[in-house]
C-alpha positions as CSV (number, residue, x, y, z in Angstrom):
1,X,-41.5,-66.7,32.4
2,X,-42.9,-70.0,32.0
3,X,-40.3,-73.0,33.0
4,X,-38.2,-74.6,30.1
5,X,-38.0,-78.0,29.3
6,X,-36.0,-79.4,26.9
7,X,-36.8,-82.9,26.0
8,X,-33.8,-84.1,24.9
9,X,-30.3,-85.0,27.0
10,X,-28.8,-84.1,24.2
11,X,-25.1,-82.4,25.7
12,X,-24.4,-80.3,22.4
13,X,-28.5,-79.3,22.6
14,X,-27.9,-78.1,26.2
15,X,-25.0,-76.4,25.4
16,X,-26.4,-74.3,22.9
17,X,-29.1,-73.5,25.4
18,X,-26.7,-72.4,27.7
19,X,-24.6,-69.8,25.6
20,X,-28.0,-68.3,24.6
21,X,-28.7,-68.1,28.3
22,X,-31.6,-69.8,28.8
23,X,-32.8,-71.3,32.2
24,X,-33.6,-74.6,31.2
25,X,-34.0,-77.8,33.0
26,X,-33.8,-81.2,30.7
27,X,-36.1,-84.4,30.8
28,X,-35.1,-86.9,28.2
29,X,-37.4,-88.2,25.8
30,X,-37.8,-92.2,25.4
31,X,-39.4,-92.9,22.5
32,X,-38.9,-95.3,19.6
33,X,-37.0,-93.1,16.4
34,X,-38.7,-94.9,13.3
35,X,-36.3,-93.6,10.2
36,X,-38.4,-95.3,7.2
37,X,-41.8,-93.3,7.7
38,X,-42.6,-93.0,4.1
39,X,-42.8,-88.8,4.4
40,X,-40.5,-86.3,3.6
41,X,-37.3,-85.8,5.6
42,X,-38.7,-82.3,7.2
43,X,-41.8,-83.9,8.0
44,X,-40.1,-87.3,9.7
45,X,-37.8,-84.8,11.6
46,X,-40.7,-82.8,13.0
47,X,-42.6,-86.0,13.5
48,X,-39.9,-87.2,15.7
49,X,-39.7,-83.9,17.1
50,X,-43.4,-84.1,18.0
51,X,-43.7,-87.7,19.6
52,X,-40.9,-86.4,21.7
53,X,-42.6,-83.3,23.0
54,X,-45.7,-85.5,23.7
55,X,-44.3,-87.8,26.0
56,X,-42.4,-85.3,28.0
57,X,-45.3,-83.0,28.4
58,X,-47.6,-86.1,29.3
59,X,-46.0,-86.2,32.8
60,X,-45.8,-82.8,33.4
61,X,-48.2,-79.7,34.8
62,X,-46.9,-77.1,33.9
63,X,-44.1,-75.7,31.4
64,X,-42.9,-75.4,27.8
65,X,-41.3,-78.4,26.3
66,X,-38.7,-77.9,23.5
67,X,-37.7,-81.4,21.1
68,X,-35.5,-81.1,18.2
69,X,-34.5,-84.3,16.2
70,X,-31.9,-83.7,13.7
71,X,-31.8,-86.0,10.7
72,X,-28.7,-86.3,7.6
73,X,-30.1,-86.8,4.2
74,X,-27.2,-87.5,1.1
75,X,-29.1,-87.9,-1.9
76,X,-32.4,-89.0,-0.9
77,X,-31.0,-91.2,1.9
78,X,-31.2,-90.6,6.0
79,X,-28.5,-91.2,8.0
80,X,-28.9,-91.6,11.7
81,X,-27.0,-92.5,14.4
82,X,-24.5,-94.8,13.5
83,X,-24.5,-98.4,14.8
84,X,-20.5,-98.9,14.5
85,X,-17.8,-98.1,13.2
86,X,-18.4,-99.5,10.1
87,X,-21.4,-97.8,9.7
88,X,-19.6,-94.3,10.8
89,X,-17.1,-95.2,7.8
90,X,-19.5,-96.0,5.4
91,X,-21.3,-92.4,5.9
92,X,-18.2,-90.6,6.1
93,X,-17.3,-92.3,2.7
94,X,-21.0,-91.6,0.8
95,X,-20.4,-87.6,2.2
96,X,-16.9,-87.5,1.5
97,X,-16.9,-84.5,-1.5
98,X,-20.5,-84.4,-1.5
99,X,-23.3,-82.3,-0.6
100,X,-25.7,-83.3,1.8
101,X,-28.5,-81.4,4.3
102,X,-29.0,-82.1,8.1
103,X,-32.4,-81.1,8.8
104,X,-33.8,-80.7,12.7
105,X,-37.2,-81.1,13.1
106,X,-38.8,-78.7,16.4
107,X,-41.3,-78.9,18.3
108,X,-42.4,-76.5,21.3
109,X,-45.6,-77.3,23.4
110,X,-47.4,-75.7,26.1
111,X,-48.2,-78.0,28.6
112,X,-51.1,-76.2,29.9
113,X,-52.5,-74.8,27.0
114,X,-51.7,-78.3,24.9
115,X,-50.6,-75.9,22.1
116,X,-47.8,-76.9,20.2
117,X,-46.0,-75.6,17.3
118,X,-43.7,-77.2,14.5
119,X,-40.9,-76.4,12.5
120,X,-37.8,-77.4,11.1
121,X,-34.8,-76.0,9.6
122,X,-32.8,-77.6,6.5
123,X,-28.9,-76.8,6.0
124,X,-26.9,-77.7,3.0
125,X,-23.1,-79.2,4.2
126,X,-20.4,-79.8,1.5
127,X,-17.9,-82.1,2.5
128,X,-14.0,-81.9,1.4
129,X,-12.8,-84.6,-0.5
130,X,-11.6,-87.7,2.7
131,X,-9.1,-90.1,1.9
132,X,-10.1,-93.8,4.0
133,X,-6.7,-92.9,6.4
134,X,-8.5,-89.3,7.0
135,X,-12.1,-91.0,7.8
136,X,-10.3,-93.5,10.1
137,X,-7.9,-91.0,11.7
138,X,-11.5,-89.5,12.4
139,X,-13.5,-91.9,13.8
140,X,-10.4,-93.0,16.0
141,X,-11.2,-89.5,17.5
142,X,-14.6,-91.7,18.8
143,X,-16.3,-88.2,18.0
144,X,-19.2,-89.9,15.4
145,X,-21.0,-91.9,18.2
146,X,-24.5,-90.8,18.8
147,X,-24.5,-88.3,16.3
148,X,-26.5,-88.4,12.8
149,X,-24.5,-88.8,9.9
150,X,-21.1,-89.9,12.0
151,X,-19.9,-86.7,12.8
152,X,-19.5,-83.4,14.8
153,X,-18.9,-80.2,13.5
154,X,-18.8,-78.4,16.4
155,X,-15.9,-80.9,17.0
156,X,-13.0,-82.5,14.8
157,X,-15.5,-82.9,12.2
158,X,-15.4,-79.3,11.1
159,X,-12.5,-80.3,9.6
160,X,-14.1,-82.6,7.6
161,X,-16.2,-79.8,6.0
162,X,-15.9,-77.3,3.2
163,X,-18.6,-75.1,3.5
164,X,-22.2,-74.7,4.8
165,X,-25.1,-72.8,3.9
166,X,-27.4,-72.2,6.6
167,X,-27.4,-72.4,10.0
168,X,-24.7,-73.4,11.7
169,X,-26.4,-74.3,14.8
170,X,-28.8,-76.6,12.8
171,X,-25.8,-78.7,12.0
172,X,-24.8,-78.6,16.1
173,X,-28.6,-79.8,16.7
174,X,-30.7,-76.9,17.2
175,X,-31.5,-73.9,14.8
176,X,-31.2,-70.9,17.3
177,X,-32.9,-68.4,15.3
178,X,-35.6,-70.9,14.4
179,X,-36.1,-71.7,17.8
180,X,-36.4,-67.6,19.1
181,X,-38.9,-67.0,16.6
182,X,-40.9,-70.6,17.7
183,X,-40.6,-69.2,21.6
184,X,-42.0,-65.5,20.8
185,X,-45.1,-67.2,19.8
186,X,-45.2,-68.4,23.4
187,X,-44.5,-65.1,24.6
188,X,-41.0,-66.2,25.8
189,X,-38.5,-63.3,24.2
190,X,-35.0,-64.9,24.1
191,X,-33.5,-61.3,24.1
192,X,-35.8,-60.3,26.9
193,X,-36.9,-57.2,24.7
194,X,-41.1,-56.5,25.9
């Protein structure tokens, strides 16, 4: 099999890499993340996604480079990464109750062949009603840094959720499923059936 890279140093990414298995090595994409493209959130996901695959597999000879960005959209708006607190509160509050989608852009190259393939995967998350002393109580957990929309529902902020529909591991960082499917087209099986 070809060797993995996964451009992203992304712990939660790594760790969903790992409980599938996979024998990975990571090389941290640094590019510029431009939220107000004037596309669609799937496509500014997978755009992201892209520029990050491209500027890993630029240094390298050899491999398959795996990039996910993963994006929060409440009613037409993105949410990143949070600045601050205040930010983190603020997004809590607009998702407290509401529905929203995280979407994850992917995008898997083949360094040799210069091949690469996109896709993304879009899952609706309802959030319980949060009172400000629950959002606070939350964020004192220091759980919403670095992560789009301020939280972690692989974390404390499942309990900050309702329901979902769709992948779970979108909402971690990195569709699974999605990803298997993007890997057989590069001849890597995931459940190592020939």
């Amino acid at each position: 099999m070809k060797k993995i890279i996964l451009a992203s140093g992304s712990p939660r990414r790594q760790l969903l890499l790992q409980q599938i298995g996979l024998d990975f090595t990571t090389w941290p994409a640094n590019i510029e993340e431009n939220l107000s493209a004037p596309v669609s959130p799937l496509e500014l996901a997978q755009t992201i996604a892209f520029h990050k695959a491209q500027e890993v597999s630029g240094q390298l000879e050899g491999g398959i480079v795996i990039a996910a960005d993963t994006i929060v959209v409440w009613k037409g708006m993105i949410m990143g990464k949070p600045k601050n607190r205040d930010e983190a509160f603020i997004m809590l509050s607009r998702l407290s109750g509401q529905r929203h989608q995280v979407i994850t852009g992917i995008c898997v190259i083949d360094v040799e062949d210069k091949v690469n393939d996109m896709d993304g995967e879009i899952t609706d998350v309802v959030f319980s009603s949060l009172s400000p002393e629950e959002i606070n109580c939350y964020l004192d957990s220091g759980e919403w840094v670095d992560k789009a929309g301020a939280y972690a529902i692989q974390g404390r902020g499942a309990l900050l959720v309702a329901r979902i529909e769709g992948c779970y591991f979108n909402v971690v960082g990195l569709p699974l499923n999605r990803l298997k499917l993007m890997l057989a087209k590069k001849s890597i099986n995931l459940l190592g059936v020939n």
